[in-house]
C-alpha positions as CSV (number, residue, x, y, z in Angstrom):
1,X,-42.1,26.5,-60.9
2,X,-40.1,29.9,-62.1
3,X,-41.2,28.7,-65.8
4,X,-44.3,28.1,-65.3
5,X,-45.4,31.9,-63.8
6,X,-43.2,32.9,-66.9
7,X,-45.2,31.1,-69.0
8,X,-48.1,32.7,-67.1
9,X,-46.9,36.3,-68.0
10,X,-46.1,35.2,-71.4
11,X,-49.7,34.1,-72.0
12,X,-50.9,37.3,-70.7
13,X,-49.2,39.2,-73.3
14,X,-49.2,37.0,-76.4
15,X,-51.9,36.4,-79.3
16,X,-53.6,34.2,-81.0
17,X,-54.2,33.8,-84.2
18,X,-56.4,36.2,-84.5
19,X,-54.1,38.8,-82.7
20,X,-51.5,38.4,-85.8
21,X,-52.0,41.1,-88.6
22,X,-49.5,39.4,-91.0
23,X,-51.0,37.0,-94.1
24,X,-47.7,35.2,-93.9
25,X,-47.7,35.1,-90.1
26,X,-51.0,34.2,-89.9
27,X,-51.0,31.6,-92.7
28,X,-48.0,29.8,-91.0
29,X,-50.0,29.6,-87.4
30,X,-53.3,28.9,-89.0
31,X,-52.0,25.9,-91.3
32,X,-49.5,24.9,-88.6
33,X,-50.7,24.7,-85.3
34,X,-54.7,25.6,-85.0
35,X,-55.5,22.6,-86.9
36,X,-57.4,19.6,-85.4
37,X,-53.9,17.5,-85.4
38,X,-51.5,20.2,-83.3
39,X,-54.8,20.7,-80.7
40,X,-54.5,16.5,-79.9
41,X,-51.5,17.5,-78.0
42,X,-53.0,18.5,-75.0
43,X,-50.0,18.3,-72.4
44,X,-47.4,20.9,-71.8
45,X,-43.5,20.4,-72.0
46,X,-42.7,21.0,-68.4
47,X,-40.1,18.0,-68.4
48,X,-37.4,16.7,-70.8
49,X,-39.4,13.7,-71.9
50,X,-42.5,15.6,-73.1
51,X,-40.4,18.6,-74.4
52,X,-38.2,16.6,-76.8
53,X,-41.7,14.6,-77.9
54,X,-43.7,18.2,-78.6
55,X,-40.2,19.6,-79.9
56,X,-40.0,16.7,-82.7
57,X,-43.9,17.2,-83.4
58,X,-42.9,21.3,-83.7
59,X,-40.3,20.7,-86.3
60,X,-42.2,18.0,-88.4
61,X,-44.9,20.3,-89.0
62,X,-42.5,23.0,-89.9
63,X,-41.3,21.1,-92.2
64,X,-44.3,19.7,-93.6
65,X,-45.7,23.1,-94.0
66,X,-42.7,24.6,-95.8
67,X,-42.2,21.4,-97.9
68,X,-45.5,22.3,-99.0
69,X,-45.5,26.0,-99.3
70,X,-42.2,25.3,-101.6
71,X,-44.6,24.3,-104.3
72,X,-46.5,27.4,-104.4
73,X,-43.4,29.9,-104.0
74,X,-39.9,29.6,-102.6
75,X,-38.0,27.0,-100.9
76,X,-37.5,28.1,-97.5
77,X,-34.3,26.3,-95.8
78,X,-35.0,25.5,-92.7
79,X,-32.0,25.5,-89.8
80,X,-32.8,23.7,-86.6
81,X,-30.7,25.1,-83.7
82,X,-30.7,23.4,-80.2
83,X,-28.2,25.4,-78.2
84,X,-28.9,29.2,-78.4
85,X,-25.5,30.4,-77.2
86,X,-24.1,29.3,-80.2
87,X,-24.3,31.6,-82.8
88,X,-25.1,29.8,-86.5
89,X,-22.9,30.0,-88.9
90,X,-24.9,29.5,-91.8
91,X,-25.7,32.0,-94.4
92,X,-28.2,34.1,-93.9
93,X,-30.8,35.1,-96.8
94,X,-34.4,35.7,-97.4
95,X,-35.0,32.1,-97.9
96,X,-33.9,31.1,-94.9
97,X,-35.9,30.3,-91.8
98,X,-34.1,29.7,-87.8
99,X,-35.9,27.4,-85.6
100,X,-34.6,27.6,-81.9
101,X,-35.8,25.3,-79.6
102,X,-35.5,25.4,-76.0
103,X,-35.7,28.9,-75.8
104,X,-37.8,29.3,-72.5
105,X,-34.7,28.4,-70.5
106,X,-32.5,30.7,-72.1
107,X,-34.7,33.7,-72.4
108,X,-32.5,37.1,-71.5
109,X,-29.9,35.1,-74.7
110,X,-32.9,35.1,-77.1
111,X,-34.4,38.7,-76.1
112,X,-30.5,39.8,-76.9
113,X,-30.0,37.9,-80.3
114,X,-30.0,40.8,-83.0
115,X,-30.1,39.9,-86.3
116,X,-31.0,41.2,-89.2
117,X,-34.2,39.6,-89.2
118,X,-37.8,40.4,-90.8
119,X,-40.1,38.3,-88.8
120,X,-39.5,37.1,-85.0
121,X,-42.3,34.5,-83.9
122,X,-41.9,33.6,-80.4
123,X,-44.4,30.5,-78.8
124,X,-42.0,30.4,-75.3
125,X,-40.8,27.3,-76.0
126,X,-39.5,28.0,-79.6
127,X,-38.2,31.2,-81.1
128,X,-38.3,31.7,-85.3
129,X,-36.3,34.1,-87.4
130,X,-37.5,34.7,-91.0
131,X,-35.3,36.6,-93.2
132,X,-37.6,37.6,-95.7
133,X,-36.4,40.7,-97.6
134,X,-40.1,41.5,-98.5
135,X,-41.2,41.7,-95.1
136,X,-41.5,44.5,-92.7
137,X,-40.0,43.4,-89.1
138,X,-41.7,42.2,-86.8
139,X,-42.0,41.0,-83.4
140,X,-44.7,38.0,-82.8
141,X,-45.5,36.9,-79.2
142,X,-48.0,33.7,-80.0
143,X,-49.5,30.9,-78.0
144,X,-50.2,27.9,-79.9
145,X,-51.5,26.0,-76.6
């Protein structure tokens, strides 16, 4: 019940798309997840079952949309990372994206990760880092819901 007033209060504060002043930013949320296909999903991951369901759905269209955007400009590499107090020990540069999932039961570890990131998208149940050298940081609280 704790997660769900969280959720609550996170709602309260995040954006929309419409709230995001970023053409990248707002690009990825657009093409991603106000679309016709990601608004289907009308149920919310409160338990294990549906979370790991909506979590594979969150990364396929990640994927799909950077698979995609590879044609137009660069390849991002995507890194999918479950357990947040693990620190990844991949290499970090502006191609590379960080997809945490899970992030709404770990939330004080994912306020305190510092890295030297450009753009941090948070939609309470995932966090994403973007390393982009041409990007100003940023701090994106979105509801895609």
């Amino acid at each position: 019940m704790i997660s769900f007033f969280k959720y609550l209060f996170f709602c309260r504060q995040a954006k929309t798309q419409h709230g995001v002043h970023s053409p990248f930013v707002f690009a990825l949320v657009c093409s991603c997840f106000f679309c016709a296909e990601w608004k289907k999903q009308r149920f919310f991951p409160w338990n294990k079952e549906r979370f790991k369901t909506l979590d594979l759905l969150f990364k396929k269209r990640l994927q799909n949309y950077f698979a995609a955007a590879a044609f137009e400009e660069v390849a991002f590499e995507l890194h999918f990372i479950e357990d947040l107090s693990k620190t990844p020990k991949q290499t970090i540069n502006s191609k590379s994206v960080w997809v945490f999932s899970g992030i709404n039961t770990t939330r004080e570890q994912w306020q305190k990760i510092n890295f030297e990131e450009s753009v941090r998208l948070d939609f309470f149940f995932w966090g994403v880092l973007f390393f982009k050298a041409d990007q100003a940081k940023e701090t994106f609280l979105l509801r895609i819901f």
